[in-house]
C-alpha positions in Angstrom: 22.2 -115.9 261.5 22.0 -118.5 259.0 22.6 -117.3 255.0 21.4 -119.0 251.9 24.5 -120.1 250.1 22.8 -120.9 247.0 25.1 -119.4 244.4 22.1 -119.8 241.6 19.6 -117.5 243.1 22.7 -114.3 243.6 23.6 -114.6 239.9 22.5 -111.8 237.0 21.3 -114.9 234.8 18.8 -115.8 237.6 17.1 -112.5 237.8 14.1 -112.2 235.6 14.9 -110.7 231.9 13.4 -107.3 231.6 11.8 -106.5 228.0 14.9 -104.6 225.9 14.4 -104.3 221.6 16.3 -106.6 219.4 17.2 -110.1 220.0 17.7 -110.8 224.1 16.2 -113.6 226.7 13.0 -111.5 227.2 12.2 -111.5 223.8 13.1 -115.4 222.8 10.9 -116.1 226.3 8.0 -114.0 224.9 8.2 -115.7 221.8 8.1 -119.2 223.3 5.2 -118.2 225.1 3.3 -117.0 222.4 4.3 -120.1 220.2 3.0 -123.1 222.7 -0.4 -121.0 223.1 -0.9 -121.1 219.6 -0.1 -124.8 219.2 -2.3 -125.8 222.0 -4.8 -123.1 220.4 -4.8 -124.9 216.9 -4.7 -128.2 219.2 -8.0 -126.9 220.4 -9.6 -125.7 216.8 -8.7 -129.1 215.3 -10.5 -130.9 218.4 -13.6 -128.8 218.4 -13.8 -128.4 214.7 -13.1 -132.3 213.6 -11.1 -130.8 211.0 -7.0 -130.8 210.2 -5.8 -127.1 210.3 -5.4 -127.2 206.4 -8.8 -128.3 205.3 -10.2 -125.4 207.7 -8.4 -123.5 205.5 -9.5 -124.5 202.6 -6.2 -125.8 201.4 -7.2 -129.6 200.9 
């Protein structure tokens, strides 16, 4: 029988972070998320709109 002797996949670091309060991976991941959809969400408003985010609202 042939094993995987990939030392990356056995490690803890490779395992997927599971959601824990305060300051961790899976919190820092989540945020990262959430951060590129908005960009490519105000990406999108700016597009559609024809407008810069500040003159939508109302600051210029």
């Amino acid at each position: 029988m042939i094993q995987d002797s990939n030392p990356a996949v056995s490690t803890p670091e490779a395992a997927e972070p599971t959601p824990a309060f305060g300051w961790n991976r899976y919190a820092e991941r989540i945020n990262g998320r959430f951060a590129m959809v908005g960009f490519v969400a105000l990406l999108l408003l700016e597009l559609v709109t024809g407008q810069t985010f500040f003159s939508w609202l109302g600051l210029r």
